[in-house]
PyMOL Python script that loads the backbone (N, CA, C, O; Angstrom):
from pymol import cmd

cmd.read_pdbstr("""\
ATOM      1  N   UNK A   1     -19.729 -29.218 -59.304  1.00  0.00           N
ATOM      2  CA  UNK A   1     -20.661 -28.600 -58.388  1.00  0.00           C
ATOM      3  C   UNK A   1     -21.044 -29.534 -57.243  1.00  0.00           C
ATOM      4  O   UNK A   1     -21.300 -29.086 -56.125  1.00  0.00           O
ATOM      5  N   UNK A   2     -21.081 -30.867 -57.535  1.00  0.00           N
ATOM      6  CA  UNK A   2     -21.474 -31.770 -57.065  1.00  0.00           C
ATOM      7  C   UNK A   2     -20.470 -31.833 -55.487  1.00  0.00           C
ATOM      8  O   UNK A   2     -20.923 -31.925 -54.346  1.00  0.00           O
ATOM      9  N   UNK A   3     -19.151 -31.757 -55.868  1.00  0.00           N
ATOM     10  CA  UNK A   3     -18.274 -31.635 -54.842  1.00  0.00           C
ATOM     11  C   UNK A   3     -18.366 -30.805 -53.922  1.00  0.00           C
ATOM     12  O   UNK A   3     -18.466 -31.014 -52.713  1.00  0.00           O
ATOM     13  N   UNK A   4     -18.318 -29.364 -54.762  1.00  0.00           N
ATOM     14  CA  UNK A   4     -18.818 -28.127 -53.780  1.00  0.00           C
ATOM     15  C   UNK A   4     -19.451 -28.150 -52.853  1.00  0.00           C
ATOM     16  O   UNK A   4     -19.110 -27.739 -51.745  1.00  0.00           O
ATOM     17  N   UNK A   5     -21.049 -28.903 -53.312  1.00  0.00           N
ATOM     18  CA  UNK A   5     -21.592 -29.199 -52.336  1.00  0.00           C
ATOM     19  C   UNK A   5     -21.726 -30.247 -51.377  1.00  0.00           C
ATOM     20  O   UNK A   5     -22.360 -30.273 -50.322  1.00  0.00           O
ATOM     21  N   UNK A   6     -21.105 -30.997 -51.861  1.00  0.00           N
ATOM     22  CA  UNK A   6     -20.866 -32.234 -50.504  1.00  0.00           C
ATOM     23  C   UNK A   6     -19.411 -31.233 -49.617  1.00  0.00           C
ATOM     24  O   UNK A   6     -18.661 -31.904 -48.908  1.00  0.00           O
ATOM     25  N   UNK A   7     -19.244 -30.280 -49.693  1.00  0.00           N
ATOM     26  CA  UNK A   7     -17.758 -29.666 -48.847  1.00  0.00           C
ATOM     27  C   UNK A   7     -18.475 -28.829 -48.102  1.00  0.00           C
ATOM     28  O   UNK A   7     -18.454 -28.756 -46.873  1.00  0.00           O
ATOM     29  N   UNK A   8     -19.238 -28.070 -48.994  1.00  0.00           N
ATOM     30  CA  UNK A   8     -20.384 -26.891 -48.106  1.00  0.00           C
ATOM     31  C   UNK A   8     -20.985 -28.106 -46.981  1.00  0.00           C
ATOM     32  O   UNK A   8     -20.485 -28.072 -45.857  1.00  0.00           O
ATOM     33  N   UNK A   9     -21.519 -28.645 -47.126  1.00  0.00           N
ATOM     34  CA  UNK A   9     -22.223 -29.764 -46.143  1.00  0.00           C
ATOM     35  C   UNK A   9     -21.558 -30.389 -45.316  1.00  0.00           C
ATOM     36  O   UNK A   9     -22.127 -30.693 -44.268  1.00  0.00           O
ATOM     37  N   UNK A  10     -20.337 -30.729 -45.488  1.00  0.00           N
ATOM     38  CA  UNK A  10     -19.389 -31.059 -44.084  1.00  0.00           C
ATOM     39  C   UNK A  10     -18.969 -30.153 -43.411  1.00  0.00           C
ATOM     40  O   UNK A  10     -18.909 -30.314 -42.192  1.00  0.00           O
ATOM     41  N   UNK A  11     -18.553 -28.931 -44.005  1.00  0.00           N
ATOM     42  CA  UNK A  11     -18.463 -27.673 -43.907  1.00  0.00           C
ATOM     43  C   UNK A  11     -19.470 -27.343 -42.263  1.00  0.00           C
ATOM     44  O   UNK A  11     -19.270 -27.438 -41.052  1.00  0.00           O
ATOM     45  N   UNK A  12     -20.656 -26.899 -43.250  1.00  0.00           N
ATOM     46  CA  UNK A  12     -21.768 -26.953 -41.986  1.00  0.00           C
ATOM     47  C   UNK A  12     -21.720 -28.053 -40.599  1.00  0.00           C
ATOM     48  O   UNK A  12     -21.684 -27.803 -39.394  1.00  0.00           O
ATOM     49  N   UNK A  13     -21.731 -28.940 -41.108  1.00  0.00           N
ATOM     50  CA  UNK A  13     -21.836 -30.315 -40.093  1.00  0.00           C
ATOM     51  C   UNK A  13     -20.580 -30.025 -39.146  1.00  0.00           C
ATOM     52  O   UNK A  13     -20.588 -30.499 -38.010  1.00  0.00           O
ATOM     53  N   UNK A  14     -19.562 -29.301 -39.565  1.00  0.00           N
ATOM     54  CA  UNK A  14     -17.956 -29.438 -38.338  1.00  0.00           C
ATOM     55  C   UNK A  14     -18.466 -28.501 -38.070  1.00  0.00           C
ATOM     56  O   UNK A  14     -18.821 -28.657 -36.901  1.00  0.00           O
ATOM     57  N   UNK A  15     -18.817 -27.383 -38.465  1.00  0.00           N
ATOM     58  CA  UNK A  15     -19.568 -25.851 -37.798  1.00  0.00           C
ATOM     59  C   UNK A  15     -20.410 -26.340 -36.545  1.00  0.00           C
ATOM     60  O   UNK A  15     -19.910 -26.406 -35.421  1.00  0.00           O
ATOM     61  N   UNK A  16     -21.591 -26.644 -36.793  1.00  0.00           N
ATOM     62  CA  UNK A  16     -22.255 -27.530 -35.846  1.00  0.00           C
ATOM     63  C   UNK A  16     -21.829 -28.064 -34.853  1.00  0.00           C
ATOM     64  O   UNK A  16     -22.013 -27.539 -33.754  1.00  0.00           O
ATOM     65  N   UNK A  17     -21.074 -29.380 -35.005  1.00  0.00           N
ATOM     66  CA  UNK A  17     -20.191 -29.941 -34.315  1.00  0.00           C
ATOM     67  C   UNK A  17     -19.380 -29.285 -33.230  1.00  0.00           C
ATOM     68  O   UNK A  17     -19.336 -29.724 -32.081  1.00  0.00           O
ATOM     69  N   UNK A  18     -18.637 -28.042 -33.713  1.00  0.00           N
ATOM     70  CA  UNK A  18     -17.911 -27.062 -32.938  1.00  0.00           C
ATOM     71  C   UNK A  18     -18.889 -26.052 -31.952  1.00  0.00           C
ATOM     72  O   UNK A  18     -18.691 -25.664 -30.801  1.00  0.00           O
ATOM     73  N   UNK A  19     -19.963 -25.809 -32.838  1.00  0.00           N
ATOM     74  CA  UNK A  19     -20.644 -25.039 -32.168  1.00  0.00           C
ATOM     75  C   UNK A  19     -21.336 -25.846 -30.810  1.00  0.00           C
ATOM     76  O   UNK A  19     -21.966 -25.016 -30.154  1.00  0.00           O
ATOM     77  N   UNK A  20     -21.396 -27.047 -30.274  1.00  0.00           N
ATOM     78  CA  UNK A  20     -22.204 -27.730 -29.915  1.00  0.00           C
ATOM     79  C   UNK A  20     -20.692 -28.238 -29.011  1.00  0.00           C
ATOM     80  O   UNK A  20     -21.242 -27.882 -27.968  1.00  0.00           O
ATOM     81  N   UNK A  21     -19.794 -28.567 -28.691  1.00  0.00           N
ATOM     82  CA  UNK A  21     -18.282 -28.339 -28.285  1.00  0.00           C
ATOM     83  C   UNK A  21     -18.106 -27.276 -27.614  1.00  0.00           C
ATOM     84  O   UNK A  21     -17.629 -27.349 -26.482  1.00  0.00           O
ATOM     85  N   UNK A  22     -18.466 -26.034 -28.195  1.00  0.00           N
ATOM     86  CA  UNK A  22     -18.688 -24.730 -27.393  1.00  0.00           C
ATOM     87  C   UNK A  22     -19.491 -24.836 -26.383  1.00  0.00           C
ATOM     88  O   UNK A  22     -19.230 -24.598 -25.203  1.00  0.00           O
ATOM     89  N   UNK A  23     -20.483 -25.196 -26.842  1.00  0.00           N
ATOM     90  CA  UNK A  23     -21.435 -25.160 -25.864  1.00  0.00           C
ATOM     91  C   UNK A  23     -21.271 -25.788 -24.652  1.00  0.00           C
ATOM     92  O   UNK A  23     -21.702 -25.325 -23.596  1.00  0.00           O
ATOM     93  N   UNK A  24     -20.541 -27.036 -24.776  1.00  0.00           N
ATOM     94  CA  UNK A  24     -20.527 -27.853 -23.271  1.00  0.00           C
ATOM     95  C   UNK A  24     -19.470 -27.069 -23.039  1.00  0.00           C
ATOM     96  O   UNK A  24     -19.615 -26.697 -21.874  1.00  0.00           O
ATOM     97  N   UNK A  25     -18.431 -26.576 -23.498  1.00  0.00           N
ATOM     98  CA  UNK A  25     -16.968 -26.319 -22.757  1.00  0.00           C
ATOM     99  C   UNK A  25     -17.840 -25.079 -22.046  1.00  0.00           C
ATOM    100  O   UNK A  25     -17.938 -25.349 -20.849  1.00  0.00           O
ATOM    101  N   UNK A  26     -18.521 -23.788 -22.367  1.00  0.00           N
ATOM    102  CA  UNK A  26     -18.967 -23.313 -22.034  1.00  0.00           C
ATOM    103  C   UNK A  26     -19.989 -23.533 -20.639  1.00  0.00           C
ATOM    104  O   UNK A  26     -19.694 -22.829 -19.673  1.00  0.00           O
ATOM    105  N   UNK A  27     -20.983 -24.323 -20.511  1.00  0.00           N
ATOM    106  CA  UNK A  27     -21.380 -24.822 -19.050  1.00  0.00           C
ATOM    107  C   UNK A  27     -20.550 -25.465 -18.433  1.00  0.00           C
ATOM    108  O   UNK A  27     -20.285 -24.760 -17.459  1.00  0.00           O
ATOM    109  N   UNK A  28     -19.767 -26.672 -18.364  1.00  0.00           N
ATOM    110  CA  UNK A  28     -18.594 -27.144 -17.969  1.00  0.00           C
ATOM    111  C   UNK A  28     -17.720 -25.878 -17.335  1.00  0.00           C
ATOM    112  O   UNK A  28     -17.119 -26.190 -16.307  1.00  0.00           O
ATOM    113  N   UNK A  29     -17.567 -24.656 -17.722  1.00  0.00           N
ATOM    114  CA  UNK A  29     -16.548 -23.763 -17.620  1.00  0.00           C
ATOM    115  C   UNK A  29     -17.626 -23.193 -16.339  1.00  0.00           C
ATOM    116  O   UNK A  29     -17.313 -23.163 -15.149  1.00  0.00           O
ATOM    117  N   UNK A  30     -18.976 -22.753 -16.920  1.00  0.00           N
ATOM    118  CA  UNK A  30     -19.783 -22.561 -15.824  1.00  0.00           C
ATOM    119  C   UNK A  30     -20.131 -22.926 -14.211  1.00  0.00           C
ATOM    120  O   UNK A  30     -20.367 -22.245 -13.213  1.00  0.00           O
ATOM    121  N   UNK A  31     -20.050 -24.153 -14.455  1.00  0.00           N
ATOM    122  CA  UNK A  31     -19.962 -25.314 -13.643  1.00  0.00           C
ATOM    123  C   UNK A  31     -18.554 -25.423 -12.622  1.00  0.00           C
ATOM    124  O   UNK A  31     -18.499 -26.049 -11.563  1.00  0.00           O
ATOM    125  N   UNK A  32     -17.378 -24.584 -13.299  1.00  0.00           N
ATOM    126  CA  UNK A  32     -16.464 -24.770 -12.265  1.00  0.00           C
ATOM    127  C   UNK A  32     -15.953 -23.761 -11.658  1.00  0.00           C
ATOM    128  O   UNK A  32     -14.997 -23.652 -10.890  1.00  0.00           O
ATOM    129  N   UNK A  33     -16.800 -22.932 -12.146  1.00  0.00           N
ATOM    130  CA  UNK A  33     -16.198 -21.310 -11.639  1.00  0.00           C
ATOM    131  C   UNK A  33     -17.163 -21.416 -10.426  1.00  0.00           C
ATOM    132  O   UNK A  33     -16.694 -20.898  -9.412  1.00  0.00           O
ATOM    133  N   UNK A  34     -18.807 -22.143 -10.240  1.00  0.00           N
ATOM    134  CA  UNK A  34     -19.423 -22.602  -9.413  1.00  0.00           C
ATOM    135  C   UNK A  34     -19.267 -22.985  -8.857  1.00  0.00           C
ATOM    136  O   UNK A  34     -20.181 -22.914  -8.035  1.00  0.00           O
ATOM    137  N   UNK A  35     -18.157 -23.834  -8.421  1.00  0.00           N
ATOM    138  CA  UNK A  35     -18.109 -24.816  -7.601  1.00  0.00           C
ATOM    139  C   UNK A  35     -16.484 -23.954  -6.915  1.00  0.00           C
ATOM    140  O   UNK A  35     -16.086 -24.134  -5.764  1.00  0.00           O
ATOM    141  N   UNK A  36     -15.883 -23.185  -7.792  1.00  0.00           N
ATOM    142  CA  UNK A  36     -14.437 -22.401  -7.126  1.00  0.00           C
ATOM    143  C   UNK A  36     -14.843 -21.521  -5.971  1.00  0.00           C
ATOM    144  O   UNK A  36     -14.365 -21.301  -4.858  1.00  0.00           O
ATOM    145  N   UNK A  37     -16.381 -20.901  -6.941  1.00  0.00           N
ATOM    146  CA  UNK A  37     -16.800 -19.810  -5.429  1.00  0.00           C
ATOM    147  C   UNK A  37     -17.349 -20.856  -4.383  1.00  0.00           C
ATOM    148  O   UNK A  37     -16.763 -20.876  -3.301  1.00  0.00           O
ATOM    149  N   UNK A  38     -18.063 -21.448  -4.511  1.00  0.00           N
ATOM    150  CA  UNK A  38     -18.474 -22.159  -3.086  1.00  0.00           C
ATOM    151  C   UNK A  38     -17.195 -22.837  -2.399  1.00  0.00           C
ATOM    152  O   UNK A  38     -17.231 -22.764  -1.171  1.00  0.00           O
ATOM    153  N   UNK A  39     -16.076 -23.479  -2.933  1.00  0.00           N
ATOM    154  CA  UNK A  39     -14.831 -23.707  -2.440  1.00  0.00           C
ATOM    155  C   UNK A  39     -14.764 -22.299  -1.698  1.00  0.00           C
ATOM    156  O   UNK A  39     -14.972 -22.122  -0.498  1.00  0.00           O
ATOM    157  N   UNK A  40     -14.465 -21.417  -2.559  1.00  0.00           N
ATOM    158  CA  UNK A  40     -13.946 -19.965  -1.561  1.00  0.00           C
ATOM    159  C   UNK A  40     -14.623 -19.955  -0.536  1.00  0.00           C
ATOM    160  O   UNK A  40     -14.020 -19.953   0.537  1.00  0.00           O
ATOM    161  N   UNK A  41     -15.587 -19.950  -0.547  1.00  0.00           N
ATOM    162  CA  UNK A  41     -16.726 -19.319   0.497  1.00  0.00           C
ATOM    163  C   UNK A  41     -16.526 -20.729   1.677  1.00  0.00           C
ATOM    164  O   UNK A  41     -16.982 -20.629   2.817  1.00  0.00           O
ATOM    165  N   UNK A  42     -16.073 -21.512   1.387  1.00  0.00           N
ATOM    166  CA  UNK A  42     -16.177 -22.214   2.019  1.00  0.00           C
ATOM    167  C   UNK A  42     -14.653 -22.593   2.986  1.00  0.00           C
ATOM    168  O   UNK A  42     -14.641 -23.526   3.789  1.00  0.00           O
ATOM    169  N   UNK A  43     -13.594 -21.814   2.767  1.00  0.00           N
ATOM    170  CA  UNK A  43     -12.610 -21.505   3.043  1.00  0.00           C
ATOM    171  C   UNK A  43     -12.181 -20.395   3.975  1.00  0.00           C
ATOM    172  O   UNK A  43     -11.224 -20.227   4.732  1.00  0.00           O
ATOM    173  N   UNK A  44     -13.448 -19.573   3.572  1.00  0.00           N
ATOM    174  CA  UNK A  44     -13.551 -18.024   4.045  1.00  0.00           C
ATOM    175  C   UNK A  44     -14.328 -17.993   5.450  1.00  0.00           C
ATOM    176  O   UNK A  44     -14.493 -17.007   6.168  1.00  0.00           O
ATOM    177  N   UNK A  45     -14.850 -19.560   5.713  1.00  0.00           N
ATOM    178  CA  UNK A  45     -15.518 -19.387   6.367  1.00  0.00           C
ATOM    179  C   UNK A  45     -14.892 -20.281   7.765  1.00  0.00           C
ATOM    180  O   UNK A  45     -14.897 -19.972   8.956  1.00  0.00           O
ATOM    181  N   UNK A  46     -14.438 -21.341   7.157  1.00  0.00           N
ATOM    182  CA  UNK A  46     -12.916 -22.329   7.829  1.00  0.00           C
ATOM    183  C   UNK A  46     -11.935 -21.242   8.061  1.00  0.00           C
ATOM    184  O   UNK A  46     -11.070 -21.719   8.797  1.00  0.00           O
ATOM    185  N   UNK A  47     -11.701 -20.196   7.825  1.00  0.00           N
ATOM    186  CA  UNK A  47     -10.685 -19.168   8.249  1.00  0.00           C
ATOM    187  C   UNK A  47     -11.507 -18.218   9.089  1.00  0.00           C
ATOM    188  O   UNK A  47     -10.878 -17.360   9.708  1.00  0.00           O
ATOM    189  N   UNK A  48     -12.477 -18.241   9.170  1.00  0.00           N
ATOM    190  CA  UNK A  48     -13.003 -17.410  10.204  1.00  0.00           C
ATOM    191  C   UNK A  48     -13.695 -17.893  12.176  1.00  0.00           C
ATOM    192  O   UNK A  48     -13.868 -17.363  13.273  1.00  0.00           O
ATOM    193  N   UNK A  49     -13.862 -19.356  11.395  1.00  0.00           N
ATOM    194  CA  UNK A  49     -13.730 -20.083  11.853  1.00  0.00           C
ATOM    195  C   UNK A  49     -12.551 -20.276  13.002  1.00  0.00           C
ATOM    196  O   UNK A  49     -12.678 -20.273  14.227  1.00  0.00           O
ATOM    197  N   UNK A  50     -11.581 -20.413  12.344  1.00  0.00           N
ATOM    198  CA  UNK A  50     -10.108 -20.799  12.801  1.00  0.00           C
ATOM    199  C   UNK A  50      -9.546 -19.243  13.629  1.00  0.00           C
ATOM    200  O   UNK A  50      -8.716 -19.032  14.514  1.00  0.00           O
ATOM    201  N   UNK A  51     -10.290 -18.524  12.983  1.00  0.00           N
ATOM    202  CA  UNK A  51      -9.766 -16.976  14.239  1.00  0.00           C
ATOM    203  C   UNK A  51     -10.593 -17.408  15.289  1.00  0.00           C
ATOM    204  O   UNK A  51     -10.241 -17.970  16.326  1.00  0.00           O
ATOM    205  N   UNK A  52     -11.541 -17.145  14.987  1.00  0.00           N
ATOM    206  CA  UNK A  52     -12.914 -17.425  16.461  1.00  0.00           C
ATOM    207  C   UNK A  52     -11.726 -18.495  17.595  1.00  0.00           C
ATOM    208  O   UNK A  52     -11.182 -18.164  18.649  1.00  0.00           O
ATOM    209  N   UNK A  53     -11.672 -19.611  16.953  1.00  0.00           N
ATOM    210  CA  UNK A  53     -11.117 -20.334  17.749  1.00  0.00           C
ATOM    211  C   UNK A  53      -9.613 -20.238  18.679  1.00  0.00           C
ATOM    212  O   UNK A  53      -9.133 -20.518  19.778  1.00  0.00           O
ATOM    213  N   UNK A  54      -9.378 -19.795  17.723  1.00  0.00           N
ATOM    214  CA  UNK A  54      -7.994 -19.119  18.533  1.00  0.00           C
ATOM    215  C   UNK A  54      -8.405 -18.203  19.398  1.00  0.00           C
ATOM    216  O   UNK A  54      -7.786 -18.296  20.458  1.00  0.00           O
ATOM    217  N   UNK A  55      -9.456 -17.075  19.376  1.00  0.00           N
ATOM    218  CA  UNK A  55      -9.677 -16.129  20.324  1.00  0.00           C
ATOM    219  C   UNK A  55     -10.156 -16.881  21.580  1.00  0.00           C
ATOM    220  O   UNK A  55      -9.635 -16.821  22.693  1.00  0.00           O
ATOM    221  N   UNK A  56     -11.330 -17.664  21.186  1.00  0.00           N
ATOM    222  CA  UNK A  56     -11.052 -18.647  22.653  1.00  0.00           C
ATOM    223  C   UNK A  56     -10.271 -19.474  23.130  1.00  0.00           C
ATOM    224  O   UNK A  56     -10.651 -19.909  24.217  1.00  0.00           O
ATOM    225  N   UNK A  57      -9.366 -19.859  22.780  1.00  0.00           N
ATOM    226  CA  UNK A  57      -8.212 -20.553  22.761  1.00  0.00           C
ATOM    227  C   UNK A  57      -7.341 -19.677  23.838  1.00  0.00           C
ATOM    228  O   UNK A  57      -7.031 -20.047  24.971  1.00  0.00           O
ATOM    229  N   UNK A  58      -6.987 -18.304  23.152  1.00  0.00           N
ATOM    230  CA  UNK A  58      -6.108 -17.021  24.087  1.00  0.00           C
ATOM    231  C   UNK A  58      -7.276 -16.460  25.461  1.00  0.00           C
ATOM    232  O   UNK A  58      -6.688 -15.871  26.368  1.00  0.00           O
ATOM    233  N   UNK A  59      -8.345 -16.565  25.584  1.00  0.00           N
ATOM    234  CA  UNK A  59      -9.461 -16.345  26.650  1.00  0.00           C
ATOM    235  C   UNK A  59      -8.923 -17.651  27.917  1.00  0.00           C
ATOM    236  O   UNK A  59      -8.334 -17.565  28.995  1.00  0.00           O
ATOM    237  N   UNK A  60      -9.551 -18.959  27.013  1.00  0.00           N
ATOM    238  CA  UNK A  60      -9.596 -20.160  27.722  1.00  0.00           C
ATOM    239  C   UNK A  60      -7.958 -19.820  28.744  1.00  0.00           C
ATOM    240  O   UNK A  60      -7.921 -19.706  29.969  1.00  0.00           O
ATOM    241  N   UNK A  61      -6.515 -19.701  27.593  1.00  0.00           N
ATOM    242  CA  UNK A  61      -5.423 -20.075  28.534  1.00  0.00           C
ATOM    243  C   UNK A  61      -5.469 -18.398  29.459  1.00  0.00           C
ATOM    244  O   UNK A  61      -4.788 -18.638  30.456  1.00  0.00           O
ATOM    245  N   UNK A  62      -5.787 -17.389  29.527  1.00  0.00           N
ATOM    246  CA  UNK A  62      -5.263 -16.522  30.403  1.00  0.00           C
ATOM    247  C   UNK A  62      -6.717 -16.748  31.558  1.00  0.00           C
ATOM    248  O   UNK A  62      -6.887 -16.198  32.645  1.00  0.00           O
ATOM    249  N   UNK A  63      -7.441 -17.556  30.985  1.00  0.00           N
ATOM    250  CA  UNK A  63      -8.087 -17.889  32.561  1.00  0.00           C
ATOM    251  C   UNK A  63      -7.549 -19.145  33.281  1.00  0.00           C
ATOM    252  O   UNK A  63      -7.881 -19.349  34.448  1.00  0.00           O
ATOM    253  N   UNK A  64      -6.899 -19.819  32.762  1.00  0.00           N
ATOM    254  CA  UNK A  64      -6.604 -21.275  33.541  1.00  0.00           C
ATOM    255  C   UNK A  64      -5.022 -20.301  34.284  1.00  0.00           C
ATOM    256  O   UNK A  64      -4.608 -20.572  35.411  1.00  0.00           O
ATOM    257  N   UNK A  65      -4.483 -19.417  33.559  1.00  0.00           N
ATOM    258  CA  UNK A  65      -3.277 -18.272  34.308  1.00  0.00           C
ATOM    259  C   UNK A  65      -4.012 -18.181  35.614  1.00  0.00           C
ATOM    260  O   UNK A  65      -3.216 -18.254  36.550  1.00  0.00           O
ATOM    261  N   UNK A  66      -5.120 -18.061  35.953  1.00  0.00           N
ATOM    262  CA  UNK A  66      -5.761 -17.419  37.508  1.00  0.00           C
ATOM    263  C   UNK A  66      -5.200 -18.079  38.505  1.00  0.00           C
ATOM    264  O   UNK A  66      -4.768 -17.546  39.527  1.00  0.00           O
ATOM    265  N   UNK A  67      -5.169 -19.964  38.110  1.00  0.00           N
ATOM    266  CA  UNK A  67      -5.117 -20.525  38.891  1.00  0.00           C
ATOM    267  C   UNK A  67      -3.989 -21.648  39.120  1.00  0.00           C
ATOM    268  O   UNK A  67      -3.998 -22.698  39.762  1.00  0.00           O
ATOM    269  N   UNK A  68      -2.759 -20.839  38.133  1.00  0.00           N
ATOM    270  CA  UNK A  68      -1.750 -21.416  38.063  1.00  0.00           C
ATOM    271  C   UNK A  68      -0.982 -20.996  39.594  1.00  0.00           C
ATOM    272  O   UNK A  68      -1.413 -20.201  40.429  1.00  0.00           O
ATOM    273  N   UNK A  69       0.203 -21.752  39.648  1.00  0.00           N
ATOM    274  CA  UNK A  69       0.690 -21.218  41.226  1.00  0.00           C
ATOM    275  C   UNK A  69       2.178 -20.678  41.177  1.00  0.00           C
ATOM    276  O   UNK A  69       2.713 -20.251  42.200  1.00  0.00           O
TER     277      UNK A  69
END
""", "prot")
cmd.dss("prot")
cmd.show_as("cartoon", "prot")
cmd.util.cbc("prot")
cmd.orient("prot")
């Protein structure tokens, strides 16, 4: 019996252990799906960015066209 219960008790203790393993992989997992959207968003915004600029870019050269010869 004696055994039994020293097995039940490690038993518990790796339960624990795992459960507590979960837990960080779980915020950790949180933590990077956090940081993927602000990457996105932050990409989304460098690409919108990067149109804008080109539109003045195609403005800027068909006005310097005025005064080509």
């Amino acid at each position: 019996m004696k055994a039994m219960e020293e097995k039940k008790n490690e038993i518990v203790i790796s339960m624990g252990s795992i459960s507590a393993i979960s837990e960080k992989t779980a915020a950790s997992t949180e933590e990077v799906s956090a940081f993927a959207e602000e990457q996105l968003s932050a990409v989304e915004n460098l690409k919108e960015s990067a149109k804008d600029l080109e539109e003045v870019a195609i403005k800027s050269d068909e006005a310097v066209k005025i005064f080509k010869i």
